[in-house]
C-alpha positions as CSV (number, residue, x, y, z in Angstrom):
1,X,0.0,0.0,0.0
2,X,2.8,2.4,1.1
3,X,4.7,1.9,-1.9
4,X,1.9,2.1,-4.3
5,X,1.1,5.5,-2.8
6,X,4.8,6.5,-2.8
7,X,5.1,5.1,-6.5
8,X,1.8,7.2,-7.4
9,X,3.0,10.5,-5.6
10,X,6.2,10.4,-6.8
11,X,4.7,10.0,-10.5
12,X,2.5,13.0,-9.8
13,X,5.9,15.2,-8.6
14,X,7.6,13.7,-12.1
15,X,4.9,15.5,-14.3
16,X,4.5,18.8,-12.5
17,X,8.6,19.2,-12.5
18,X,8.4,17.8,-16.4
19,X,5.4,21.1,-16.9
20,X,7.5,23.6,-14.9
21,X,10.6,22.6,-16.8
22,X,8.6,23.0,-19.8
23,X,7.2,25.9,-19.3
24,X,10.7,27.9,-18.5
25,X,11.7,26.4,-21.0
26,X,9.3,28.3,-23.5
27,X,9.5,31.4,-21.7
28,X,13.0,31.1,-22.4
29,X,12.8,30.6,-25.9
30,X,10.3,33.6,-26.3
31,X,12.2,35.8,-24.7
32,X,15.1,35.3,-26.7
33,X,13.1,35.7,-30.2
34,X,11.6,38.7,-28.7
35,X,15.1,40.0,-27.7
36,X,16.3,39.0,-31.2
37,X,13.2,40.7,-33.3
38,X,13.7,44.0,-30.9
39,X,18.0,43.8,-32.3
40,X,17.2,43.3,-35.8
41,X,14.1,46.3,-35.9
42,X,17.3,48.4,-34.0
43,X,20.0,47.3,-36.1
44,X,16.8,48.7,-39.3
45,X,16.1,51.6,-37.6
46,X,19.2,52.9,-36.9
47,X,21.1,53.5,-40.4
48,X,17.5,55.0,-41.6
49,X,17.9,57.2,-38.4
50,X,21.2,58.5,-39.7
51,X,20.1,58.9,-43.1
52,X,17.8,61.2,-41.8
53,X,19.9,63.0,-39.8
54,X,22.4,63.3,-42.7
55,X,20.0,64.6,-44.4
56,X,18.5,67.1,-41.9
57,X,22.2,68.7,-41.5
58,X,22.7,69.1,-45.4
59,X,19.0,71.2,-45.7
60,X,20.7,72.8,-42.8
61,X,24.4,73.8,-44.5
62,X,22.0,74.7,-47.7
63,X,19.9,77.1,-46.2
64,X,23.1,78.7,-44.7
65,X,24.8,78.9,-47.3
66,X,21.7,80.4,-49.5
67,X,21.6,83.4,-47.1
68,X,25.2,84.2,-47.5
């Protein structure tokens, strides 16, 4: 009787570390494509940002030089 209920408890404690261990494990993995999709939008955005920028600073020099 004791082992059976040992046996069926210990069973029990297998599958709820097996979900835990699951679930970490695709938080995890979500995080890190999150993390990676955030870097690659970054990695976009920022050579568009200094276009713009570049851009910006030659209207700039233009206008100056115009009104000399």
């Amino acid at each position: 009787m004791i082992a059976t209920l040992v046996a069926v408890l210990g069973t029990l404690a297998g599958t709820i570390v097996a979900g835990l261990m699951q679930h970490l494990t695709t938080t995890r993995t979500t995080r890190a494509a999150t993390a990676e999709q955030r870097r690659r939008a970054l990695a976009d955005a920022i050579p568009a940002l200094l276009a713009a920028l570049v851009r910006h600073r030659e209207q700039q020099y233009l206008k100056i030089v115009d009104a000399s």
